[in-house]
PAZAPA-4460 file (N, C-alpha, C; in steps of 0.05 Angstrom, whole numbers, plus 32768, in hexadecimal, padded with zeros to 4 digits):
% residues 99
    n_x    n_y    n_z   ca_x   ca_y   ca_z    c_x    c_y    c_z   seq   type   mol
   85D0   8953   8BB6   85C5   8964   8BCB   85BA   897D   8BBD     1      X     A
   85A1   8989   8BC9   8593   899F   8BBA   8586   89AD   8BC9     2      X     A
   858D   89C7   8BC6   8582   89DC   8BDE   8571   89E4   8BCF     3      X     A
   855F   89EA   8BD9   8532   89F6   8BCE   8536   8A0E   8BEA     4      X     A
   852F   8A24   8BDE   851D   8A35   8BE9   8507   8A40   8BD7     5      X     A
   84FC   8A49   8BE9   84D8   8A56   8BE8   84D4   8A6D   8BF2     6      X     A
   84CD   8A7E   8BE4   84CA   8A9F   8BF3   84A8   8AA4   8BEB     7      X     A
   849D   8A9B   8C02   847B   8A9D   8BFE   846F   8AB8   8C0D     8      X     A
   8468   8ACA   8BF1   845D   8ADD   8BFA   843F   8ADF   8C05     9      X     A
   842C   8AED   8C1C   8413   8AE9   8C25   840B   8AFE   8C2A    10      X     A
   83EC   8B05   8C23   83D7   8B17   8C28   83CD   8B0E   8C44    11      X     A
   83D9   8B25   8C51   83C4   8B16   8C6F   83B0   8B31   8C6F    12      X     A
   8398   8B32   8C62   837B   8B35   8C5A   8376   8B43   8C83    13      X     A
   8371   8B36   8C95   8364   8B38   8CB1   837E   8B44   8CBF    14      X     A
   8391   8B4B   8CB8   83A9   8B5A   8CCD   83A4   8B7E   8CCB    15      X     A
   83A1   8B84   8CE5   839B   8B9D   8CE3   83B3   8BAE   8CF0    16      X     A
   83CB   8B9F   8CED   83DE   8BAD   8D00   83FD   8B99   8CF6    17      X     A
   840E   8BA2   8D03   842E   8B9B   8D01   8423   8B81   8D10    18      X     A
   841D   8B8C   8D29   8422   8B77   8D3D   840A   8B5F   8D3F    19      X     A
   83F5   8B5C   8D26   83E3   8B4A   8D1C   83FA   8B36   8D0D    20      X     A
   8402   8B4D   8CF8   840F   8B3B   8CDE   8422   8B2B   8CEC    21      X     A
   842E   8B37   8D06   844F   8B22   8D09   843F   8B0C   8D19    22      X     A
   842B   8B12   8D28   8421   8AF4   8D3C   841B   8ADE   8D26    23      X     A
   840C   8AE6   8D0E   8406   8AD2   8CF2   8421   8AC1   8CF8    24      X     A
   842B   8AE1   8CDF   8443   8AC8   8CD6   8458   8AC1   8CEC    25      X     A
   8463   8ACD   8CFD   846D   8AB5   8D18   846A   8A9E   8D16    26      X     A
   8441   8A9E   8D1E   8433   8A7C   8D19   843F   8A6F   8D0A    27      X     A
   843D   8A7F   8CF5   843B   8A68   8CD7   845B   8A5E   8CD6    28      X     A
   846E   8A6B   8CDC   8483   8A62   8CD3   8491   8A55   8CED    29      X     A
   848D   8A53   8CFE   848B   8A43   8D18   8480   8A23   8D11    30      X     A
   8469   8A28   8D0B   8455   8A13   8CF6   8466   8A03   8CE7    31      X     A
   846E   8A14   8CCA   847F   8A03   8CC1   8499   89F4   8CC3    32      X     A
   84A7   8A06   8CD4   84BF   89FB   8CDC   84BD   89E4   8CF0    33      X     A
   84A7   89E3   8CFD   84A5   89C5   8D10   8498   89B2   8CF8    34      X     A
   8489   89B4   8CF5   8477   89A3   8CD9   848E   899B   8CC2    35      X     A
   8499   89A6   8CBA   84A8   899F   8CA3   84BF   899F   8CA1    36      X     A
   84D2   89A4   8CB9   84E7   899C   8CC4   84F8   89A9   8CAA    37      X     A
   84EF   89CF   8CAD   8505   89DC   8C9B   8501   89F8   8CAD    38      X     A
   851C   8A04   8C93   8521   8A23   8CA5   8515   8A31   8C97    39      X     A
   8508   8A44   8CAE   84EA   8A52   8CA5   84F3   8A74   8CA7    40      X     A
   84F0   8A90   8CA3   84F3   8AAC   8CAC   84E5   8ABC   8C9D    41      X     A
   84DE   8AD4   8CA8   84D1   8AE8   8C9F   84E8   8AF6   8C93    42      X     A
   84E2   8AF5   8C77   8501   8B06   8C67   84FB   8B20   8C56    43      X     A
   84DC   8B27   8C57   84DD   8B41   8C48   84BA   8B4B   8C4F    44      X     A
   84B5   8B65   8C4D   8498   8B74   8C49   849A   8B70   8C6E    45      X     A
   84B0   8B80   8C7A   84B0   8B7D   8C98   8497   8B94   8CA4    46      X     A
   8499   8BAA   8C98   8488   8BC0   8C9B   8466   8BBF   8C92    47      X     A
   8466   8BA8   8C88   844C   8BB5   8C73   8438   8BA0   8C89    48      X     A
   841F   8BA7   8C8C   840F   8B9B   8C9F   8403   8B89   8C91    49      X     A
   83FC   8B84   8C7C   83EB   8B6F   8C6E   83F5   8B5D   8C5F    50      X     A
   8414   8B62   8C57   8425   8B4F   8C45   8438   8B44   8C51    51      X     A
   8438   8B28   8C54   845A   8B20   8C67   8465   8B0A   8C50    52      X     A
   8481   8B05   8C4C   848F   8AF5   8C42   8499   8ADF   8C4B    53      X     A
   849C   8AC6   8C4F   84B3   8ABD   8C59   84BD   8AA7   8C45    54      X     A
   84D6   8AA1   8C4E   84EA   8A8F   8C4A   84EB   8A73   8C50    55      X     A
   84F1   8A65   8C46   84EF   8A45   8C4D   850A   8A3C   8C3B    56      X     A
   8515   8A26   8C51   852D   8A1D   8C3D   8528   8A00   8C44    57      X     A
   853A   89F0   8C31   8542   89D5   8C3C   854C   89BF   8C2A    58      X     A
   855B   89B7   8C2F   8568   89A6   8C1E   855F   8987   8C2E    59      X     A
   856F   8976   8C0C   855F   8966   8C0D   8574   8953   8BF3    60      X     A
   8569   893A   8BF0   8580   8928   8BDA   8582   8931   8BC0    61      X     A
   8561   893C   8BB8   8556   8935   8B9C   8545   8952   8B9D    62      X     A
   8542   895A   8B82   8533   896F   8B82   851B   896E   8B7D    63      X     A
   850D   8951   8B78   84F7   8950   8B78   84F1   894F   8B9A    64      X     A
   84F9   8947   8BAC   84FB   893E   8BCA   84ED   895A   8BC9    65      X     A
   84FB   896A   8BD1   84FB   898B   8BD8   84E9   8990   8BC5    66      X     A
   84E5   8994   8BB3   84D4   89A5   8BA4   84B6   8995   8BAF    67      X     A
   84B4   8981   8BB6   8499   896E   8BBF   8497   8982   8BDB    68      X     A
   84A7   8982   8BF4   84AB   8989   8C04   84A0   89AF   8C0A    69      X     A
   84AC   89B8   8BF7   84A8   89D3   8BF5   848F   89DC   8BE5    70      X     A
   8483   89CD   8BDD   846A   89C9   8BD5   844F   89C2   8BE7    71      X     A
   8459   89B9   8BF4   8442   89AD   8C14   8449   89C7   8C23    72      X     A
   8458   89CF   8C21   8468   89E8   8C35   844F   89FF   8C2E    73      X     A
   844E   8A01   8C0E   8443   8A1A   8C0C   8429   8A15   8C0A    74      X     A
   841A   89FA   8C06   83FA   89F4   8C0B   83F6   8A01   8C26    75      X     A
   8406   89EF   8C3D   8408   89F5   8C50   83FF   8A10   8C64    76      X     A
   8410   8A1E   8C5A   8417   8A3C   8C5E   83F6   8A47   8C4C    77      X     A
   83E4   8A3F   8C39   83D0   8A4A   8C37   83BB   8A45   8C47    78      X     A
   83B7   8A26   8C49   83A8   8A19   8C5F   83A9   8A27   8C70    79      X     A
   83BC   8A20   8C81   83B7   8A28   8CA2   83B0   8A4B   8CA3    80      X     A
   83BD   8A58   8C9B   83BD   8A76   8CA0   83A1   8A85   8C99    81      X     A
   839D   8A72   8C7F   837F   8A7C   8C6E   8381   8A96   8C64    82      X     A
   83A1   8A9E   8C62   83A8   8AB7   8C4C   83AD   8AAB   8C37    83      X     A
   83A9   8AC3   8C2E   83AE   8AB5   8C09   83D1   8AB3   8C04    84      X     A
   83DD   8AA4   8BF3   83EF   8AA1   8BE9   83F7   8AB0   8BCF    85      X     A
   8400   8ACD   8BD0   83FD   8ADD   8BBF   8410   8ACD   8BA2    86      X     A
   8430   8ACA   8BB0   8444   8ABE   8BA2   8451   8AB0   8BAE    87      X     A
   8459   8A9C   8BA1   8470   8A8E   8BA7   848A   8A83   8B95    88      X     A
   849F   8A86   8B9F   84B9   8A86   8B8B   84CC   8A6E   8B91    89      X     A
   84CF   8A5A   8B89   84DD   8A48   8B91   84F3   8A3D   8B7C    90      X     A
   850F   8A3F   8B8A   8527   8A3B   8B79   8539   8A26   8B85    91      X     A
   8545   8A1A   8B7C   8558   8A03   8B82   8577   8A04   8B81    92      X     A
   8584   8A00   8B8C   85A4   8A05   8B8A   85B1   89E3   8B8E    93      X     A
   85C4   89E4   8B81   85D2   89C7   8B7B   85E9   89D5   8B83    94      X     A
   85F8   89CB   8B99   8613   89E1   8BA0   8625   89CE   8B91    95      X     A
   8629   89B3   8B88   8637   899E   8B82   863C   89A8   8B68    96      X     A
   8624   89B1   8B5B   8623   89BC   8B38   8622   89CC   8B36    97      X     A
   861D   89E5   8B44   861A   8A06   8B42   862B   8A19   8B4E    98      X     A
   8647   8A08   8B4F   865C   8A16   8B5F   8666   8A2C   8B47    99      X     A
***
């Protein structure tokens, strides 16, 4: 068993306000959580109008599984939004071997 998260940072370029940036990413991570059947949240850059973060987790058998998975996740997340994908950080946990 292997837990993958993804902390995908975004330039939203056309938000001219708080309340631009949260309707985005709301979408987007609404988006992904039905689409890709993982857990999605806004986890950092809560204040800043043009930069939002979020979180994606999900486990899975194999870490190629997830890493395939979390990879569509973050095409994804550039597609639809048509912000750029400044960064993204993705790490793996084996709780079986990393206790």
């Amino acid at each position: 068993m292997i837990v993958g998260t993804c902390r995908i940072e975004l330039y939203l370029a056309g938000s001219q306000s708080l309340k631009d940036k949260r309707r985005v990413i709301k979408s987007l991570t609404d988006k992904i959580a039905h689409r890709f059947n993982v857990s999605v949240a806004e986890v950092d850059d809560h204040e800043l109008r043009q930069r939002g973060t979020i979180g994606v987790a999900h486990l899975g058998c194999t870490q190629t599984d997830v890493e395939k998975l979390l990879n569509r996740v973050v095409s994804y997340a550039q597609s639809t939004t048509g912000e750029d994908v400044v960064r993204c950080v993705v790490s793996y946990f084996d709780p079986e071997k990393d206790v």
